[in-house]
C-alpha positions as CSV (number, residue, x, y, z in Angstrom):
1,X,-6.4,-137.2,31.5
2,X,-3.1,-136.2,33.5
3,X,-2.7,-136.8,36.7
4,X,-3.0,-134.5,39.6
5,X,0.0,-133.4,40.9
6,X,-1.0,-134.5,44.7
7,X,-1.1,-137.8,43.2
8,X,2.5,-137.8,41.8
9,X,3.9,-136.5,45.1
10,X,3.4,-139.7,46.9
11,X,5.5,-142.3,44.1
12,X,8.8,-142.4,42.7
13,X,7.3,-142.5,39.0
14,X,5.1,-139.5,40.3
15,X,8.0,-137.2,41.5
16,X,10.3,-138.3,38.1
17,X,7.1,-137.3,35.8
18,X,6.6,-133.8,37.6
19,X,10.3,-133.4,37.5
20,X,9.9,-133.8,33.6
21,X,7.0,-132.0,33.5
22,X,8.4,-128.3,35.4
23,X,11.7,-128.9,32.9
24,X,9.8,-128.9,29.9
25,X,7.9,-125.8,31.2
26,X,10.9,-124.0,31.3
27,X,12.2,-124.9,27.8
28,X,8.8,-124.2,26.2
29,X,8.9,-120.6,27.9
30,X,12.8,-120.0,27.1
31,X,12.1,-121.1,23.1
32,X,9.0,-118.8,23.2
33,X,11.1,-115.5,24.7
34,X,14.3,-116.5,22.1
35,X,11.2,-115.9,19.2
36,X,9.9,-113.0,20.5
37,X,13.8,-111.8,20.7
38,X,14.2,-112.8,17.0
39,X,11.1,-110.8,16.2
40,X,12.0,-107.2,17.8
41,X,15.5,-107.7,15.8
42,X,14.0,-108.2,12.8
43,X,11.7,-105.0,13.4
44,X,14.7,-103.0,13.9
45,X,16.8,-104.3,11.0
46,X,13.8,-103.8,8.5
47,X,13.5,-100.2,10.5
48,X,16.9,-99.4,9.4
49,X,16.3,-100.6,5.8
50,X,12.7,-98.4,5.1
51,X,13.0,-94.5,6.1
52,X,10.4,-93.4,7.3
53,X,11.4,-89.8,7.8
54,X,10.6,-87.1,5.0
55,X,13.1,-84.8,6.1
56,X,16.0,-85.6,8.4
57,X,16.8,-84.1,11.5
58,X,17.8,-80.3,11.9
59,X,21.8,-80.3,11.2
60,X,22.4,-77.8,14.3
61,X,19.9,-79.4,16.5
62,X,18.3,-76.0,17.4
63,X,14.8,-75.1,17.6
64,X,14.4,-71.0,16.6
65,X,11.8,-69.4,18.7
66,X,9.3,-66.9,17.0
67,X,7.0,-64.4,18.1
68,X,4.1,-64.7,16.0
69,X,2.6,-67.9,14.8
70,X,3.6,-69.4,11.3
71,X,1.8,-72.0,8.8
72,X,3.9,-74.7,7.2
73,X,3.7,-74.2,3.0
74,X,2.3,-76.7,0.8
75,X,3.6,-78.1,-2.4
76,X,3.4,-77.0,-4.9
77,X,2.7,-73.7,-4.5
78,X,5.0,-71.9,-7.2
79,X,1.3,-70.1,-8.6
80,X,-1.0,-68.0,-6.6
81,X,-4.1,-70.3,-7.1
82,X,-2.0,-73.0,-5.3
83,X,-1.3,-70.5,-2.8
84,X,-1.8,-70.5,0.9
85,X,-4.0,-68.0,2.5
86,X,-2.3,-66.1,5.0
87,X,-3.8,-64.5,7.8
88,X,-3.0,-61.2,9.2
89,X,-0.5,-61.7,11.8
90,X,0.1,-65.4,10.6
91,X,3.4,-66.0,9.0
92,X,5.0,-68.7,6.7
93,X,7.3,-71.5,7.4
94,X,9.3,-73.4,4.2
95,X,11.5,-74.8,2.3
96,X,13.9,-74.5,-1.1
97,X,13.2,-78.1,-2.9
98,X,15.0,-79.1,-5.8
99,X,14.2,-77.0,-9.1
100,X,11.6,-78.6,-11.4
101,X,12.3,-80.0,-15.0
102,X,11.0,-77.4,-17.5
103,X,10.1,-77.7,-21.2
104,X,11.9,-74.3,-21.6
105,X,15.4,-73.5,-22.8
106,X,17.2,-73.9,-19.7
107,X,15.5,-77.6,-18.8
108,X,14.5,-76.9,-15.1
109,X,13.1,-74.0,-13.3
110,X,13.9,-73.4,-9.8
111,X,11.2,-73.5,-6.2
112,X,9.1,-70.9,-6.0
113,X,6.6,-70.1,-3.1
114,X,3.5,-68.1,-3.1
115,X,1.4,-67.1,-0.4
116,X,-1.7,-65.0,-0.9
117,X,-2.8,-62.3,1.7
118,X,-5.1,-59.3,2.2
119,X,-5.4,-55.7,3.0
120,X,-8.5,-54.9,4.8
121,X,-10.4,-51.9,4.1
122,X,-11.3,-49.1,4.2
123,X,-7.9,-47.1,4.0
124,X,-4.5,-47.7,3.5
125,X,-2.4,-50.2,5.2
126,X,1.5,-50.2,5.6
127,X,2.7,-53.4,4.8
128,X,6.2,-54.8,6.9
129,X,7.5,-58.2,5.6
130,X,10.5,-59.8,6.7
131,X,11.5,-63.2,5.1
132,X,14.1,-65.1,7.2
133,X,17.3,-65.9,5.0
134,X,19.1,-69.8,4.7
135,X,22.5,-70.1,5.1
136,X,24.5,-71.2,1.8
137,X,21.2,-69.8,-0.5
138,X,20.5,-66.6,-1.6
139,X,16.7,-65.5,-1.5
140,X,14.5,-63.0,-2.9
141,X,10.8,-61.4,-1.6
142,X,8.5,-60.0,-4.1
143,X,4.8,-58.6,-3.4
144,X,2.5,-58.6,-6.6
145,X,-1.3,-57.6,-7.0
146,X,-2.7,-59.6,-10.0
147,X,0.3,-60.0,-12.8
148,X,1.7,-56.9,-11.6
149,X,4.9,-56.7,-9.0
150,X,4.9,-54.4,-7.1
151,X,8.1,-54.2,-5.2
152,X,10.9,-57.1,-5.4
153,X,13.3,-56.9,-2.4
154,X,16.9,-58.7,-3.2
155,X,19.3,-56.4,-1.6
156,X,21.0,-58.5,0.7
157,X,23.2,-61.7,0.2
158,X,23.6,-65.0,0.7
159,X,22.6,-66.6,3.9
160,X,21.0,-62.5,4.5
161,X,17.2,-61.7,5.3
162,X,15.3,-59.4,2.7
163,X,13.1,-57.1,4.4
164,X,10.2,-54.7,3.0
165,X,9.4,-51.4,5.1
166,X,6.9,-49.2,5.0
167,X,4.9,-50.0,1.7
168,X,1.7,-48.7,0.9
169,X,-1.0,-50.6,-0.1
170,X,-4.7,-50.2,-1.1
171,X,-7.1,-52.5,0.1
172,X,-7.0,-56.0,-2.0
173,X,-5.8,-59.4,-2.8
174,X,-2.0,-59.8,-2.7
175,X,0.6,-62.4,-2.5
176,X,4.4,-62.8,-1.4
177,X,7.1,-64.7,-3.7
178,X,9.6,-65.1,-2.9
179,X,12.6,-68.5,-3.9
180,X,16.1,-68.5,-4.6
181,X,17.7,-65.9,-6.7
182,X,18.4,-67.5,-10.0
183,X,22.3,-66.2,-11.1
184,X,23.8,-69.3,-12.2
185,X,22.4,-73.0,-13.0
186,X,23.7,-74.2,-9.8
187,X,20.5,-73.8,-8.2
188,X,21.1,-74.8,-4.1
189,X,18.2,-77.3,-2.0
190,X,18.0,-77.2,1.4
191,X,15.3,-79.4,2.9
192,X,16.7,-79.5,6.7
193,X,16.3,-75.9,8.0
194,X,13.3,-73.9,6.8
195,X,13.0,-70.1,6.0
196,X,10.5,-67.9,7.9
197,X,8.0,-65.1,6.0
198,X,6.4,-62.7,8.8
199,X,4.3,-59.8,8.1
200,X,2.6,-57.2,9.7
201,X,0.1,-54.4,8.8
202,X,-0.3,-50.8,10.2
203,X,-2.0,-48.0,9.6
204,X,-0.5,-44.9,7.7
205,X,1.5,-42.5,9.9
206,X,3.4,-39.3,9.4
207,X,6.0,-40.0,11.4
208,X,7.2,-43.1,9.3
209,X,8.5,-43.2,5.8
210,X,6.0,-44.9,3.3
211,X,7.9,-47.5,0.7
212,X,7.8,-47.0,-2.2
213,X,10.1,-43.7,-2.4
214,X,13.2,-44.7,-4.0
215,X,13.0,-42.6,-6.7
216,X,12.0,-38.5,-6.9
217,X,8.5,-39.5,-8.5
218,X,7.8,-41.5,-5.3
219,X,8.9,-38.9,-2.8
220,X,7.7,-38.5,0.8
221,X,6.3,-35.2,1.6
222,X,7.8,-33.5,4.4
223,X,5.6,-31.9,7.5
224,X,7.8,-29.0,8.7
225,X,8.6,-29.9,12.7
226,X,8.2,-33.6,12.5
227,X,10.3,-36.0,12.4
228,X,10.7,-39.0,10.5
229,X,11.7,-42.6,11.1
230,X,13.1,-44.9,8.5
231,X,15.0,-48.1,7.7
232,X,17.9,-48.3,5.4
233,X,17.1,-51.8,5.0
234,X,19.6,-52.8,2.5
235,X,22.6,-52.0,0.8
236,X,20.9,-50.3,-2.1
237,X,17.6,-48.7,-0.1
238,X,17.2,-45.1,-1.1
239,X,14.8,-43.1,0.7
240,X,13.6,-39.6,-1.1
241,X,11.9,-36.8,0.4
242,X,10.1,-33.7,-1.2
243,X,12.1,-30.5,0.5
244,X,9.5,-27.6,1.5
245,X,9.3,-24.9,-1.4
246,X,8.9,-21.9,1.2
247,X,11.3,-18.8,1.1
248,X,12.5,-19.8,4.3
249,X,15.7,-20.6,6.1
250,X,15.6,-24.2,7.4
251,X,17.2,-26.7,10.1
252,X,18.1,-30.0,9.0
253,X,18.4,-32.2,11.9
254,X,19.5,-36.5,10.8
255,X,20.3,-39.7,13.0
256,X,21.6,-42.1,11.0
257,X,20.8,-45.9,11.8
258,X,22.9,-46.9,14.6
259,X,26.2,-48.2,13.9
260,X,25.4,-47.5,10.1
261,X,27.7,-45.3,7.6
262,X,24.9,-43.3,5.3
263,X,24.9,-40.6,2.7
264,X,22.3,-37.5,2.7
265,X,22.5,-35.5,-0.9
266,X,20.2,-33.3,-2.4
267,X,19.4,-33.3,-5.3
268,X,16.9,-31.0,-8.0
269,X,14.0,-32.2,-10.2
270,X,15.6,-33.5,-13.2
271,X,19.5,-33.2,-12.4
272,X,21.2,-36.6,-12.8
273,X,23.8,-35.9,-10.7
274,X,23.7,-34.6,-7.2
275,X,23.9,-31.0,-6.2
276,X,25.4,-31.8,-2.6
277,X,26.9,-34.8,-1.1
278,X,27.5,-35.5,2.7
279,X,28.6,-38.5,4.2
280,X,27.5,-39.0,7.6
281,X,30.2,-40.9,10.0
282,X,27.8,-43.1,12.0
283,X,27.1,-39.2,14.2
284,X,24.4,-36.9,14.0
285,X,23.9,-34.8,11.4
286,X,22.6,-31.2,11.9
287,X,22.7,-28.1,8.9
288,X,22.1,-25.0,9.7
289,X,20.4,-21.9,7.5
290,X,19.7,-24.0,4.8
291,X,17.6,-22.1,2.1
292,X,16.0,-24.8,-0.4
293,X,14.0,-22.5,-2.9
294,X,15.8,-22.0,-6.3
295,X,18.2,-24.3,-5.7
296,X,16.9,-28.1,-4.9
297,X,14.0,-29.9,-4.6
298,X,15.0,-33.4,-3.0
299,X,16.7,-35.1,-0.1
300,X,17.9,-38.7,-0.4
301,X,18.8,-41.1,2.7
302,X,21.4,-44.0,1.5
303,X,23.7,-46.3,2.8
304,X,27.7,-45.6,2.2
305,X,28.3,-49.1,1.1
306,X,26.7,-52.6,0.5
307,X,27.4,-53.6,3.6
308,X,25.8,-50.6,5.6
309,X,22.1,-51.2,6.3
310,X,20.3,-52.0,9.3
311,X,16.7,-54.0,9.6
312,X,16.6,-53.3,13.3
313,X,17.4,-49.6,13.7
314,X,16.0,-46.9,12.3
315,X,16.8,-43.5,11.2
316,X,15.0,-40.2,12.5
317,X,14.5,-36.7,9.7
318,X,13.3,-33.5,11.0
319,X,13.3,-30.0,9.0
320,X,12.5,-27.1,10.8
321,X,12.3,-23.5,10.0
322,X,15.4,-21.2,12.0
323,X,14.8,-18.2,13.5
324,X,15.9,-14.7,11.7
325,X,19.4,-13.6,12.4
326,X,21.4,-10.6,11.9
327,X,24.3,-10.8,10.0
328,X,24.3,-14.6,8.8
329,X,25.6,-17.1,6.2
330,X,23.1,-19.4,4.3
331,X,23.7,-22.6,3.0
332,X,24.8,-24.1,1.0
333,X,27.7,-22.1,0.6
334,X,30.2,-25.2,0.6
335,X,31.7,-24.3,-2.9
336,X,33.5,-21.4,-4.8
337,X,30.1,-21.2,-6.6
338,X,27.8,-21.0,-4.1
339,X,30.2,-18.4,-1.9
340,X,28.5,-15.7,0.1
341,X,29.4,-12.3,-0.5
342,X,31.3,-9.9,2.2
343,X,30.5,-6.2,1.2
344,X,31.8,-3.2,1.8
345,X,35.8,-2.8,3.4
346,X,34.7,-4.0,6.7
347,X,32.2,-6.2,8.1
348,X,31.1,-9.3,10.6
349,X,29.4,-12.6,9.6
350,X,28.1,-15.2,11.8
351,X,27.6,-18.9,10.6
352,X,27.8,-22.5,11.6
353,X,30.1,-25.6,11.1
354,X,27.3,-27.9,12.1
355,X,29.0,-31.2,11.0
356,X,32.4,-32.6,10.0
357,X,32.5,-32.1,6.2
358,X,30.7,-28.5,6.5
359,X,33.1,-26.0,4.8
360,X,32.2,-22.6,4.3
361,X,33.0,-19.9,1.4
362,X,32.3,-16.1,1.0
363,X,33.6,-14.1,-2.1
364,X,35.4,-10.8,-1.1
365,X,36.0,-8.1,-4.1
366,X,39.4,-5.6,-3.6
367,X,38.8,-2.4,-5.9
368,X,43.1,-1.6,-4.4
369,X,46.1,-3.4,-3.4
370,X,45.3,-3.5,0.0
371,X,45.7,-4.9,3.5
372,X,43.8,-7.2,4.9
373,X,43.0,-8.2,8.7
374,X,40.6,-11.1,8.6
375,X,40.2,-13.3,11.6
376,X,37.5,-15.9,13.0
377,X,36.5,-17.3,16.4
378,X,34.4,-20.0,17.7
379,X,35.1,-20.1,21.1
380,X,34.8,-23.5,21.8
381,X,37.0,-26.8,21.9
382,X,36.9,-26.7,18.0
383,X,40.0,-25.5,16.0
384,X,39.7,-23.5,12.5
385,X,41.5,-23.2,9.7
386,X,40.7,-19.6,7.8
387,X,41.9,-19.6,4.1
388,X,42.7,-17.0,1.2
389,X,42.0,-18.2,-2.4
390,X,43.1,-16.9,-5.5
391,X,43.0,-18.9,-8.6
392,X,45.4,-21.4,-7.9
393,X,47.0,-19.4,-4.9
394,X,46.2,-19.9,-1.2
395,X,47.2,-19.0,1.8
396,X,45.9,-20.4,5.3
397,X,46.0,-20.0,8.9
398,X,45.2,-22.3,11.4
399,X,44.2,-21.8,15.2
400,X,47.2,-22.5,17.3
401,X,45.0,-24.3,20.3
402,X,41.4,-25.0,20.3
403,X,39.4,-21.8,20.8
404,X,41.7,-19.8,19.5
405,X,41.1,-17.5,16.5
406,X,42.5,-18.4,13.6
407,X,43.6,-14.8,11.5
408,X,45.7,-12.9,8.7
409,X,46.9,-9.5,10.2
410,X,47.6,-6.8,7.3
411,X,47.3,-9.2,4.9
412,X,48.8,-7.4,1.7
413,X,46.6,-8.3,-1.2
414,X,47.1,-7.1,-5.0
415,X,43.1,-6.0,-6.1
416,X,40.5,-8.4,-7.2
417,X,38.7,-11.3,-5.8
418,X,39.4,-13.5,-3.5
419,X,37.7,-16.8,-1.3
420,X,37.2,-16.8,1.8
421,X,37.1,-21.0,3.2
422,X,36.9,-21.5,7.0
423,X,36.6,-25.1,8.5
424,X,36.7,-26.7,11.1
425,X,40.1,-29.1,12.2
426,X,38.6,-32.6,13.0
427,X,35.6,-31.2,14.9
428,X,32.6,-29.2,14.4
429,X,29.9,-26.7,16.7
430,X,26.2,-27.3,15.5
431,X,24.8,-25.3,18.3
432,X,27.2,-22.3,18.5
433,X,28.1,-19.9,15.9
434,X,31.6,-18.6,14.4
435,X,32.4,-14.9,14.1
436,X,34.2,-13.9,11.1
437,X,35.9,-10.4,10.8
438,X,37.1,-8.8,8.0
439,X,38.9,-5.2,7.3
440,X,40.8,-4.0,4.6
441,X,42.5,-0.7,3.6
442,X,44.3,0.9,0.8
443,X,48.1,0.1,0.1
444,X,50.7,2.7,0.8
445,X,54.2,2.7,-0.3
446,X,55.9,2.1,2.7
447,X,53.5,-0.5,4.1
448,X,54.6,-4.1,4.6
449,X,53.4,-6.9,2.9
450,X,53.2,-10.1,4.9
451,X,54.0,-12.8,4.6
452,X,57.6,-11.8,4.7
453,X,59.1,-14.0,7.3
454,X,61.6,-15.3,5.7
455,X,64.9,-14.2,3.6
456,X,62.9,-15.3,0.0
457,X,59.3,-13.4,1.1
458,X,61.5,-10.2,2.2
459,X,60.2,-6.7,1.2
460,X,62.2,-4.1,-0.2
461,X,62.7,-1.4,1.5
462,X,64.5,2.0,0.2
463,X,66.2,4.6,1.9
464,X,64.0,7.8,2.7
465,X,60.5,5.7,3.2
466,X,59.7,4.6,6.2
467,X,57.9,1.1,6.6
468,X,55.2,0.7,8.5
469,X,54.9,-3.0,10.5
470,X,53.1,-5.3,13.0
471,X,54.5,-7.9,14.9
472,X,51.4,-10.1,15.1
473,X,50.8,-13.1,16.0
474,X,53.6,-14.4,18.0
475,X,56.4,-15.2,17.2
476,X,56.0,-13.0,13.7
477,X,59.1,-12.3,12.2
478,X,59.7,-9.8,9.4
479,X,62.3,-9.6,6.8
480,X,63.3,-6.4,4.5
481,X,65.8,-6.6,2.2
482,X,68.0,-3.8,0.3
483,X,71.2,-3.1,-1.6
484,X,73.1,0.2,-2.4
485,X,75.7,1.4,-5.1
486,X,79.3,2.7,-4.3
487,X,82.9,2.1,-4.0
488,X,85.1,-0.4,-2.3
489,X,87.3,2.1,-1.4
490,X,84.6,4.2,0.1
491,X,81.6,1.7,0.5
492,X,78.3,3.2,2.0
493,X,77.4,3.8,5.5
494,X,73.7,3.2,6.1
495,X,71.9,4.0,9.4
496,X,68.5,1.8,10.6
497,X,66.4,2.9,13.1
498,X,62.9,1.1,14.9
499,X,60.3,2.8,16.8
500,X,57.0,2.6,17.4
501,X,54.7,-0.6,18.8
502,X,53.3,-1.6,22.0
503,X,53.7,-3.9,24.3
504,X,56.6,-5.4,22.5
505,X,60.7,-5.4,23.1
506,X,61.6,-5.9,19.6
507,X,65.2,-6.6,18.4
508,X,66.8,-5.1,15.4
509,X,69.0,-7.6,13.2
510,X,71.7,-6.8,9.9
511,X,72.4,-9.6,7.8
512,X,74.6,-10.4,4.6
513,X,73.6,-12.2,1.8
514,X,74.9,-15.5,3.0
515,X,72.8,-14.8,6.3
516,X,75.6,-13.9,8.7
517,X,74.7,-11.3,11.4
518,X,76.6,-8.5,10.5
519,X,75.0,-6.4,13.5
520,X,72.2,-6.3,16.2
521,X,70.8,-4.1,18.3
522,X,68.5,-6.1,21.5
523,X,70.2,-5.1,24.3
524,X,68.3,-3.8,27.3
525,X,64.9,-3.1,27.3
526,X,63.1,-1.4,24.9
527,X,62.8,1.8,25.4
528,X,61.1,3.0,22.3
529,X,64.2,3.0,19.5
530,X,66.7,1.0,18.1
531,X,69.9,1.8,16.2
532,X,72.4,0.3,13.9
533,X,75.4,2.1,12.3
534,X,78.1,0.6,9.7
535,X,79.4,0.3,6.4
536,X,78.2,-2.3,3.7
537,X,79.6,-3.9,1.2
538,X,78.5,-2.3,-2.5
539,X,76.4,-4.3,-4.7
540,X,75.6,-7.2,-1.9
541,X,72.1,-7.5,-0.8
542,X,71.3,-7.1,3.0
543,X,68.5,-8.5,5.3
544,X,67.1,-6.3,7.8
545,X,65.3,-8.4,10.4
546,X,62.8,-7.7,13.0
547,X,60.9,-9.5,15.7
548,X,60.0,-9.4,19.4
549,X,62.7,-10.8,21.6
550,X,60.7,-13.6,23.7
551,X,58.5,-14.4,20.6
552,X,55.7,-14.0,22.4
553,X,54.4,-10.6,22.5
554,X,52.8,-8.8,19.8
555,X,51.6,-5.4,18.4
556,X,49.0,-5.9,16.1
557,X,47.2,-2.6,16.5
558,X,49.9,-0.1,16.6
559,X,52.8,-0.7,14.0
560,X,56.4,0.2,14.5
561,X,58.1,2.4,12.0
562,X,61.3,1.4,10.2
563,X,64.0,3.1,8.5
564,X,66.8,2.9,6.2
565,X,69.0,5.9,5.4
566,X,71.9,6.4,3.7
567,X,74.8,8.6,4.5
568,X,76.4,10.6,2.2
């Protein structure tokens, strides 16, 4: 029994045996905390030694936030009796593991996840699917009924998300697969960030395009005066449409995806190339008096390129009927083939540039050589450009300043046929119509033949029949030339005389062959007439010239007369 330690207070052995006593307390207590020391270091080396974590730690260390609620996959779950059930609404979360030894040729076969799902009845449901893409891999999403697939959605690249829009679907049981596209043997893993499957049902809607419709056997119908919304969700998404059959005139009104570059052609039943072709410039597209019947059958939305698609932004189709109008072009009349005709000598017809590759043509016949005004107007910002087309020969004007008309004055044109093309310079009017005016009369000796402002284009004029001229549009200048027999020793004296025009203070010019001024008459103001007087050499070919003396006004409606006589 140990003694109290009142009793060891009171002697010397007392206090040195309570002294020994607290020291080996202390000692005991140090040696016990120096153990459990030596304990929690061994925990943590052994900790460092046996992993405990399946997958390490996101490499970027960001959490992605979700709207709807997803359910982690299962391995293995490359069948669809391994498959997870997914609810509607209820999306997938997983990850590409290493590919699996195989029996087969190739030795391994690579991840692939299936997930089951249903469509509820009674009707109809449009599926929407989105699968999430991994960085560095390069995924596919496929849905199948049974053993059949139904649509398989790799249009996008590495590191890209796949995305199906708009498919139809029955009531039934479905699944999703979906894994790494399998190009090479260099099959990629990534077990540190996960891919995301979400999915969505809705019912059927004429106001949305229903997948699939990439080919003319899958066509959407059209509802004349609705429109349409869309995705282009890939690179290689086509969307086809069934055009109305009606003998009616149509409006075409398209808004691409935003920021997207996309194509709309037409096409007909069983033509393997396209009938028409437009490339639409990230801006609305709008065609006016299209006619459809006879001609083709199908529209078809695409991207320009690989790289244009959107999964965020849709596109919007309308077709509507147009209103009867007096006078009018129908599309398409783009090409020498498809040209409109313009009857009789003299005429107006109204149309529309309604986008920025829109080019129209008309076919005009000439039973004579004749003379040709022809002129159109928009009357807006937009400048045109009005050409005439003859095999291999053309000749255009342009519009000077934006609203201006752009026009051939007498014109002189040896019979046949000719195209008319008018366009639009770098803009376009889908709202307001062009005027184009045509007028053409016989050829009569005498009459000039523009062009013919310059020495090469000069026409020939003889002595005894008058010319007949306009100088129109400003700054016209008009060039005759002529030559006459005779002596040195007594070389011919020729007289020139202008009359006639409006408005206009023209100046009367004699030129030699080498394009010296031999004489002029622009003195004054023009009073009506204008005179030269001299001898010419024999032989030598002269240049007559005429124009207005500022440049800037013109006569285009009454000519001026010009004359040429010899004296003898």
């Amino acid at each position: 029994m140990l003694p109290s330690c009142k009793s060891l207070k009171y002697s010397v052995k007392g206090q040195i045996l309570l002294i020994i006593l607290v020291l080996g307390g202390s000692f005991f207590s140090c040696k016990k905390k120096e153990n459990e020391d030596e304990t929690q270091n061994n925990i943590k080396k052994k900790s460092k030694l046996e992993p405990v974590h399946l997958r390490s730690k996101n490499k970027n260390n960001k959490k992605k936030k979700f709207d709807i609620p997803v359910i982690s996959e299962k391995e293995p779950n490359d069948y669809p009796n391994w498959a997870k059930m997914l609810p509607v609404g209820v999306g997938a979360k997983g990850f590409i593991n290493p590919p699996w030894k195989s029996s087969g040729p190739k030795g391994i076969r690579p991840d692939r996840d299936v997930y089951n799902f249903t469509i509820p009845g009674p009707g109809k449901k449009i599926l929407w699917a989105r699968l999430k893409g991994i960085e560095n891999i390069d995924l596919y999403l496929s849905v199948y009924q049974k053993l059949d697939r139904i649509m398989r959605q790799d249009a996008n690249g590495v590191g890209e998300d796949e995305i199906i829009v708009n498919l139809t679907l029955k009531p039934g049981e479905y699944y999703f697969k979906l894994g790494e596209r399998w190009r090479t043997m260099d099959l990629k893993t990534d077990l540190d960030n996960p891919y995301f499957l979400y999915w969505k049902l809705s019912e059927p809607s004429l106001s949305e395009e229903i997948e699939p419709n990439n080919r003319r056997m899958q066509a959407n119908k059209i509802t004349i005066g609705k429109t349409i919304k869309g995705y282009l969700s890939s690179g290689s998404d086509y969307d086809v449409f069934k055009l109305p059959g009606s003998d009616q005139v149509f409006r075409i009104d398209y808004s691409p995806p935003k920021g997207i570059d996309s194509r709309v052609s037409f096409w007909t039943e069983t033509g393997l190339e396209k009938e028409i072709n437009i490339n639409v410039k990230k801006e609305k597209l709008v065609l006016r008096r299209f006619k459809f019947k006879d001609l083709v059958e199908f529209l078809m939305i695409t991207p320009s390129s690989k790289q244009e698609y959107s999964l965020t932004h849709k596109y919007n189709l309308k077709i509507s009927i147009e209103g009867k109008m007096d006078k009018m072009e129908l599309e398409p009349n783009d090409t020498p083939d498809n040209a409109k005709q313009l009857k009789k000598n003299n005429g107006v017809m109204k149309g529309y540039l309604s986008h920025s590759e829109d080019v129209d043509y008309f076919i005009l016949n000439l039973k004579k050589d004749s003379l040709l005004t022809l002129e159109a107007e928009l009357g807006t910002d937009t400048k045109l450009k009005l050409c005439i087309i003859k095999n291999k020969s053309k000749l255009c004007k342009k519009s000077s300043e934006a609203g201006e008309k752009a026009r051939f004055l007498h014109q002189y044109l040896e019979k046949g046929d000719y195209y008319i093309r008018l366009e639009g310079i770098d803009s376009w009017e889908a709202e307001k119509n062009y005027t184009l005016k045509w007028k053409s009369e016989e050829y009569q000796d005498g009459d000039e033949k523009e062009p013919n402002n310059n020495r090469r284009k000069a026409n020939e004029i003889k002595p005894g029949t008058p010319v007949r001229g306009y100088l129109s549009p400003e700054k016209d200048t008009d060039y005759y030339k002529f030559s006459l027999r005779g002596k040195l020793n007594n070389p011919p004296i020729i007289k020139l005389q202008l009359t006639g025009g409006v408005s206009v203070s023209p100046i009367l010019i004699l030129k030699d062959s080498w394009g010296n001024t031999v004489l002029e008459d622009k003195k004054g103001v023009y009073t009506g007439t204008r005179k030269l007087k001299t001898p010419i050499h024999p032989r030598k070919t002269y240049y007559i010239v005429v124009k207005d003396k500022t440049g800037s006004q013109t006569s285009s409606k009454v000519p001026y007369i010009l004359r040429l006589k010899k004296e003898e």
